[in-house]
ZAVEX-611364 format. One record per residue (C-alpha): x, y, z negated; residue in one letter. Coordinates in steps of 0.1 Angstrom, whole numbers, padded with zeros to 4 digits, always signed. Each point is the difference from the previous one (the first is absolute). Layout:
REM ZAVEX-611364
XYZa/...
This chain:
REM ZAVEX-611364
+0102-0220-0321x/-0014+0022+0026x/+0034+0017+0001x/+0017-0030+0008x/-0021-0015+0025x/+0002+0036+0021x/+0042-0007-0004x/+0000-0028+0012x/-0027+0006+0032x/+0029+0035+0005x/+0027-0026-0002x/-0018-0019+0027x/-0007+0031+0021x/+0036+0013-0004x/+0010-0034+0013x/-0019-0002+0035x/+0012-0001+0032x/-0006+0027+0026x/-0023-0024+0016x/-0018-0008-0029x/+0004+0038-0011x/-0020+0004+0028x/-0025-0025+0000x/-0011+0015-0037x/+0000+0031+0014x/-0027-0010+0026x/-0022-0018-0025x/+0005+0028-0026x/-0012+0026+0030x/-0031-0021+0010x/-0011-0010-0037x/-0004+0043-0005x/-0007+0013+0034x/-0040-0010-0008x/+0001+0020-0031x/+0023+0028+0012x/-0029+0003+0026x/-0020+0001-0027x/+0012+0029-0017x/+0003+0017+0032x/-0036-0005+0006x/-0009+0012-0027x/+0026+0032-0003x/-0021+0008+0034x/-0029-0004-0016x/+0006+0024-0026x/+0015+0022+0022x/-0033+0009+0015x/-0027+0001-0023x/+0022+0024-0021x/+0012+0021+0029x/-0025-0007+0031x/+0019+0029+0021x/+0032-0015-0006x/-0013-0032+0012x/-0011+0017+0034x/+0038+0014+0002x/+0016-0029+0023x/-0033+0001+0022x/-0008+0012+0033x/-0027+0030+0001x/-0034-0003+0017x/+0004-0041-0010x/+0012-0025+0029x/+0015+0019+0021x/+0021-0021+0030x/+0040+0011-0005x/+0013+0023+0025x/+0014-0014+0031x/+0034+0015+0008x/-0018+0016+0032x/-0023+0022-0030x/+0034+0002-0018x/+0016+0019+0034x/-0033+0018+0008x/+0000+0015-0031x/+0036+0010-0004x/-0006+0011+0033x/-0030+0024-0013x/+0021+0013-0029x/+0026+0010+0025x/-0023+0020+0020x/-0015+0017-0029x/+0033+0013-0011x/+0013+0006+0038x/-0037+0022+0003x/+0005+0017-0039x/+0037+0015+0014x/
């Protein structure tokens, strides 16, 4: 019976417009975006409490640091210059 039923919901499926296509696409996406967060969540979780230093990997060292302004970008391209120009 359950066979038959998932048939005939295909049958429907198969038989949708692009709009409606669409539109079932959207409510499919938002009915399992909360638990694809979910399981996200909780891949991140696990993540770090088996591999703390792995967890540190996509962070900044010394904490908060404030991102480089593209000034500190030139100053120090600028430096590393130099110190190859004085090594020569």
């Amino acid at each position: 019976m359950a066979d038959r039923n998932l048939e005939k919901l295909a049958d429907k499926i198969i038989k949708l417009t692009p709009d409606e296509g669409e539109q079932l696409a959207l409510i499919i996406q938002a009915k399992l975006l909360p638990e694809m967060q979910r399981q996200r969540q909780g891949l991140l979780e696990q993540q770090q409490t088996m591999n703390p230093q792995m967890a540190r990997m996509g962070q900044r060292p010394g904490g908060n640091m404030p991102m480089p302004t593209s000034r500190d970008a030139a100053r120090q391209g600028l430096l590393q210059w130099k110190q190859k120009s004085l090594r020569k």
